[in-house]
C-alpha positions in Angstrom: 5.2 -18.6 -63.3 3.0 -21.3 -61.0 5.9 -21.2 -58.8 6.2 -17.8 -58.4 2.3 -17.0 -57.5 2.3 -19.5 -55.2 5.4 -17.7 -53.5 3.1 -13.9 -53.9 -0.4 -16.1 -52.3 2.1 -17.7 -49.3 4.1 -14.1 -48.9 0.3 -12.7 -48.5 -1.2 -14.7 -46.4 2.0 -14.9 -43.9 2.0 -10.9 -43.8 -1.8 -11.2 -42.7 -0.8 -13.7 -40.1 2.1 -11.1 -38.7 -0.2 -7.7 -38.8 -3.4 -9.5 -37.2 -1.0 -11.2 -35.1 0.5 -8.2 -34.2 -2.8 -6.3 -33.5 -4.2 -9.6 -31.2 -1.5 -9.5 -29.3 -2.1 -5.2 -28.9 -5.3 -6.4 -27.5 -3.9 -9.2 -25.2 -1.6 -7.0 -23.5 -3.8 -4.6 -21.5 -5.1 -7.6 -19.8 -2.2 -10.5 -19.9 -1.7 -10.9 -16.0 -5.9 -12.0 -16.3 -5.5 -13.6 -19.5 -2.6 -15.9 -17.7 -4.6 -16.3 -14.3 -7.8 -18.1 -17.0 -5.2 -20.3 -18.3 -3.7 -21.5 -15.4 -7.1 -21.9 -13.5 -8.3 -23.6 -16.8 -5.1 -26.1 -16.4 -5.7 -26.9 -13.3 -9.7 -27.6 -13.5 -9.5 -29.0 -17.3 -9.3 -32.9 -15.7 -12.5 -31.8 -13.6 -13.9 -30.8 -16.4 -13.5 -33.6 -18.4 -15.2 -35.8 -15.2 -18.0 -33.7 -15.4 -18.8 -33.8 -19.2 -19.5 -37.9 -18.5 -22.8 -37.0 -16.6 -23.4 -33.2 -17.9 -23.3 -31.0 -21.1 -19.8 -29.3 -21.5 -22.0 -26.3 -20.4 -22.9 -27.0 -17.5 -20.1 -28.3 -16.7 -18.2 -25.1 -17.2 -20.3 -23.7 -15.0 -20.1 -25.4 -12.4 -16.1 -25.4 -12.4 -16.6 -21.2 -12.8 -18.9 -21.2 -9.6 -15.9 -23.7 -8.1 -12.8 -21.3 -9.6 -14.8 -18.0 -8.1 -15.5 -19.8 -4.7 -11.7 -21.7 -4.2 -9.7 -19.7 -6.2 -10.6 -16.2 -6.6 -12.6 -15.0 -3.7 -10.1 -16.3 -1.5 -6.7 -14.7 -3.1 -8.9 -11.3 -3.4 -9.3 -11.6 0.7 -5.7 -12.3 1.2 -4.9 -9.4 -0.9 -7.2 -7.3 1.0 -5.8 -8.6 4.1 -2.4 -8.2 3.3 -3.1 -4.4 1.6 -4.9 -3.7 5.1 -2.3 -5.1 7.3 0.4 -2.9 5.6 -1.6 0.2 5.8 -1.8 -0.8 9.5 1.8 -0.8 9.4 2.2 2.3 8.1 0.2 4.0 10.1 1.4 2.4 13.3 5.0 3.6 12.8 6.0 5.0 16.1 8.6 4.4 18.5 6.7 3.1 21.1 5.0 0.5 19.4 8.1 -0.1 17.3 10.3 -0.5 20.7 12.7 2.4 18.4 14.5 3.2 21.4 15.4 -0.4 22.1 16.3 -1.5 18.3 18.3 1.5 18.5 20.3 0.9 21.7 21.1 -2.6 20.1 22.4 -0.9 17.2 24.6 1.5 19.3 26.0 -1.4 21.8 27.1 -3.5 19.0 27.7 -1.3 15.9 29.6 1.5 17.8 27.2 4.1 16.0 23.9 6.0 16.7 21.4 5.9 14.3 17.5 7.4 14.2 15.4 5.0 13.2 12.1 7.1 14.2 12.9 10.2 12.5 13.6 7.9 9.3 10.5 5.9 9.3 8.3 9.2 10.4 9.7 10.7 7.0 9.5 7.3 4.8 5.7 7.3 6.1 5.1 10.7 5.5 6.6 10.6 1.7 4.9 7.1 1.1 2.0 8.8 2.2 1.9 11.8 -0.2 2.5 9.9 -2.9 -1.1 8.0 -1.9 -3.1 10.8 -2.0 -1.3 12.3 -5.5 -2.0 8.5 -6.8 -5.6 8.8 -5.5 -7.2 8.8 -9.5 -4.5 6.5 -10.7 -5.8 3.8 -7.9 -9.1 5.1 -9.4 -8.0 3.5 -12.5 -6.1 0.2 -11.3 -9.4 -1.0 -9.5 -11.5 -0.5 -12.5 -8.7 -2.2 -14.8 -8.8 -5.0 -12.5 -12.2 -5.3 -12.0 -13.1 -5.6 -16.0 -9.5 -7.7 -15.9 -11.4 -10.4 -13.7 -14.2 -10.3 -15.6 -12.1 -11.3 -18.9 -10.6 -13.8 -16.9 -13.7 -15.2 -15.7 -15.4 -15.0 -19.6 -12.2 -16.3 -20.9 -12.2 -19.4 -17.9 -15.3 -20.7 -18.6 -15.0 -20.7 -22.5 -11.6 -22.3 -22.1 -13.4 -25.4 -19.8 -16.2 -25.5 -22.3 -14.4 -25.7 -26.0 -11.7 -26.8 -24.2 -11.3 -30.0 -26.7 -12.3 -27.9 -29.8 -9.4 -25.4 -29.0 -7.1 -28.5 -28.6 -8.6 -30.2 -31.9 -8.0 -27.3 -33.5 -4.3 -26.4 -32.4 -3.1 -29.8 -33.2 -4.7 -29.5 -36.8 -2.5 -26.6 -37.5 0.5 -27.5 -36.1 2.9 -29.3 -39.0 3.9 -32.1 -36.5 3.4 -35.8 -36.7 0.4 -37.0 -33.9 3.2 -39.0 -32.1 5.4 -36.2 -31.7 2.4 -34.2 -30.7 1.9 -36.1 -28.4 5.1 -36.4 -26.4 5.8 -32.4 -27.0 2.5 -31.8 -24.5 3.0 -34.2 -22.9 6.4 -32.5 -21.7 4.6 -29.7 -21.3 2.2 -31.1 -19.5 4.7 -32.5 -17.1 6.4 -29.2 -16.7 3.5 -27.0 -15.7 2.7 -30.2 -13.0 6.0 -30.0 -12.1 6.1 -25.9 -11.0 2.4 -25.9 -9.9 2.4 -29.2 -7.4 6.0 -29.4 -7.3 6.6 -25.6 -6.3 4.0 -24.0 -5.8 2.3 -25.9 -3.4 5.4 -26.8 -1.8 5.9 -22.9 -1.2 2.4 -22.1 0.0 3.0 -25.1 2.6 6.3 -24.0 3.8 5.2 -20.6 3.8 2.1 -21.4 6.4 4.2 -23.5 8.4 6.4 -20.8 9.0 3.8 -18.4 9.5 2.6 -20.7 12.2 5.6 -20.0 14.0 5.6 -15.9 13.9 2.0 -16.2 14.9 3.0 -18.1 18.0 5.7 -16.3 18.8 3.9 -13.3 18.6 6.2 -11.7 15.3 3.7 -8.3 14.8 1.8 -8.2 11.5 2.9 -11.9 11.1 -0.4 -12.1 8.4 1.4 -9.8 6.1 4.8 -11.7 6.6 3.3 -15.1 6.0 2.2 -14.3 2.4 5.7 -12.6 2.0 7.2 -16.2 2.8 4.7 -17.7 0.6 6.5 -15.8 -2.4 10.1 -16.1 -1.4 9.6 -20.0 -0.7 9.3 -20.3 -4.2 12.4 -19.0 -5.0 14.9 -22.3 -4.1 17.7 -21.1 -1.6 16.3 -18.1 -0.5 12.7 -19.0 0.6 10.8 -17.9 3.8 14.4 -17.4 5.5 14.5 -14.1 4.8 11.7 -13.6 7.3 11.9 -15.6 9.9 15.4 -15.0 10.2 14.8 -11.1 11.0 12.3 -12.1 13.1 14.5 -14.3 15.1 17.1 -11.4 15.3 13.9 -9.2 16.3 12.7 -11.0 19.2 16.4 -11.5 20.0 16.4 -7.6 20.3 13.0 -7.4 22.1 14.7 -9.4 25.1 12.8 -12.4 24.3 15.6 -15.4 24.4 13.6 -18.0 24.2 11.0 -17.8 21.9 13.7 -16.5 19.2 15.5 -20.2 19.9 11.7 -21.6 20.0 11.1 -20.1 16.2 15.2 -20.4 14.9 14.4 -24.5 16.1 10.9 -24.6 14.9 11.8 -22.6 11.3 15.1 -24.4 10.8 13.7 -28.0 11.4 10.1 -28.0 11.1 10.1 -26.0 7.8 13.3 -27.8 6.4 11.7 -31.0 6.9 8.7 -30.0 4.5 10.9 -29.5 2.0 13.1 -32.8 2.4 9.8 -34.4 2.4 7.2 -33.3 0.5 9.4 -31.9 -2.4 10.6 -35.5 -3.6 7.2 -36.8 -3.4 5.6 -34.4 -5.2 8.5 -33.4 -7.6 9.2 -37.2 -8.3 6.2 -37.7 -10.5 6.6 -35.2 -12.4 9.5 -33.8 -14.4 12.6 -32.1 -12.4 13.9 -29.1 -13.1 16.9 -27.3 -12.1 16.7 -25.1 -9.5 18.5 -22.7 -11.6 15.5 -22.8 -13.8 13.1 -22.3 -11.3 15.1 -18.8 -9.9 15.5 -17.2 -13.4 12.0 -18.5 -14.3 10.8 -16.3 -11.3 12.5 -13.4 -10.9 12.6 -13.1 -14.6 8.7 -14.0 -14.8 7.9 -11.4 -12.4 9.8 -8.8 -14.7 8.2 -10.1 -17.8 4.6 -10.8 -16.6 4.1 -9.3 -13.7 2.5 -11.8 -10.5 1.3 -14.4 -12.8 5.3 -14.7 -13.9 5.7 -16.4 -10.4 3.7 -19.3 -12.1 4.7 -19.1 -15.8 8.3 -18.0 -15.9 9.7 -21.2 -14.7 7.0 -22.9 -16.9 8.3 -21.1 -20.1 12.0 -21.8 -19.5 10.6 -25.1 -18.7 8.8 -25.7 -21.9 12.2 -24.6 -24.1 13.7 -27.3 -22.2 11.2 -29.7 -23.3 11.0 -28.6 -26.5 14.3 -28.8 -27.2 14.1 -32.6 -26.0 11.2 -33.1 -28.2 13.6 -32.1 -31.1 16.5 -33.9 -30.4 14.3 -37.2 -30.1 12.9 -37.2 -33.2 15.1 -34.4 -35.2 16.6 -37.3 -37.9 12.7 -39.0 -38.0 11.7 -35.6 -39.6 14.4 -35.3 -42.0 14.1 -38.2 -43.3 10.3 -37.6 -43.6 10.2 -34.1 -44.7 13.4 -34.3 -47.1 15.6 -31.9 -44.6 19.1 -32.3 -44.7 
């Protein structure tokens, strides 16, 4: 009879856990891409904040790292997005043959391909269609600015309270998890490992590459080359692929613009100068952390986008990362807690 009421109170309380849970995450949701953004920054400053809490309160403290966040982080990828939005309505509106060189391109095409093709009446009606569907998704802009705009102030909200109860929150999860301290302890540790491993082993890796080989379309004068250097900033971090698919038009662009020498000057400089960052930098970084497949990092990211949106850039090679390490954690100590817990 004890048995069986204790089996109704548990049933109860689990069924609470899985509608709340369910309802918290309906609220997460609307704003996950912000939500991700806190934790990430929060990763990142958590060390700082830890510094900081010697000689302030944990208040201030989390203050000052906001005011750091919104100064290093945030104001400068809202510019760049800006930029990059204004440089492709640029683009848009600058579609003609003449500034295009259509004629040319096409003449190329002709000479080598055997066919004739009309690249100006093409992009004239791609701008004109992308362009109606602006104005019809005039309100619904309306409506992404003012979901980001409360979505960064959740993040911010969210940031600071995750720098200040920072080491509650922690207390707190490792409290409730039904884990030895030990084996606490080396599962976030992995973790901890992994997310150093995609943020300074990957993602700064790809933000250098992709400014080094920006550098090279701004010198050889590659049009719009602002708007293509944050496009090579994404690919790079996608191993095998990377900024090449850029710079490689571009070569074959200036090549068709008559301009020999500075398409050998940006194939030598792109080839060598950005391969060597990679050869370089990537084992020093990637070395002290842990390694992971680049077959992890490519489904992480393309499947991260998918699933989260532009945060999954970051988080989807950390997820499949974390399995990974949580499967290690397991097989390390998987016949410790069956002896300890009775499991067979």
């Amino acid at each position: 009879m004890v048995g069986s009421l204790v089996n109704i109170s548990k049933g109860y309380l689990l069924t609470l856990v899985a509608i709340f849970g369910y309802l918290s995450w309906q609220l997460v949701v609307p704003f996950l891409q912000y939500i991700l953004m806190a934790v990430l920054l929060a990763f990142v400053l958590y060390p700082l904040q830890r510094r900081l809490e010697r000689r302030f309160s944990p208040t201030v403290s989390a203050f000052a790292l906001l005011a750091f966040a919104i100064t290093v982080f945030i104001v400068p990828f809202v510019i760049v997005l800006a930029a990059v939005a204004d440089d492709a309505a640029r683009m848009l509106q600058n579609l003609d043959s003449e500034t295009l060189q259509i004629a040319e391109i096409e003449r190329y095409i002709a000479a080598q391909t055997g066919y004739e093709v009309d690249l100006a009446a093409t992009l004239s009606d791609s701008a004109q269609q992308i362009g109606s569907v602006l104005v019809e998704q005039t309100t619904a802009w309306i409506g992404v600015l003012t979901h980001a705009l409360v979505g960064f102030g959740v993040a911010l909200f969210l940031l600071y309270y995750l720098l200040r109860d920072g080491d509650k929150l922690m207390a707190w999860i490792r409290d409730v998890t039904p884990l030895p301290s030990d084996v606490q302890d080396e599962f976030y540790t992995e973790l901890d490992e992994v997310m150093w491993a995609v943020l300074a082993g990957h993602v700064l890796i790809a933000l250098i590459q992709g400014i080094i080989a920006g550098l090279g379309l701004f010198a050889t004068g590659i049009p719009n080359a602002g708007f293509w250097t944050v496009i090579m900033i994404v690919l790079a971090l996608i191993p095998l692929v990377g900024a090449f698919l850029v710079w490689g038009p571009a070569v074959v662009y200036l090549l068709v613009m008559n301009q020999p020498i500075l398409a050998v000057a940006l194939f030598v400089y792109s080839a060598v100068i950005v391969g060597i960052s990679d050869d370089y930098l990537r084992p020093i970084v990637v070395d002290r952390y842990a390694q992971l497949n680049p077959a992890v990092i490519i489904l992480g990211v393309l499947g991260g986008v998918y699933a989260f949106g532009v945060m999954g850039l970051f988080f989807g090679p950390v997820v499949l990362g974390a399995l990974i390490a949580t499967i290690n954690v397991l097989d390390d100590n998987y016949e410790r807690l069956a002896e300890e817990y009775g499991m067979t």
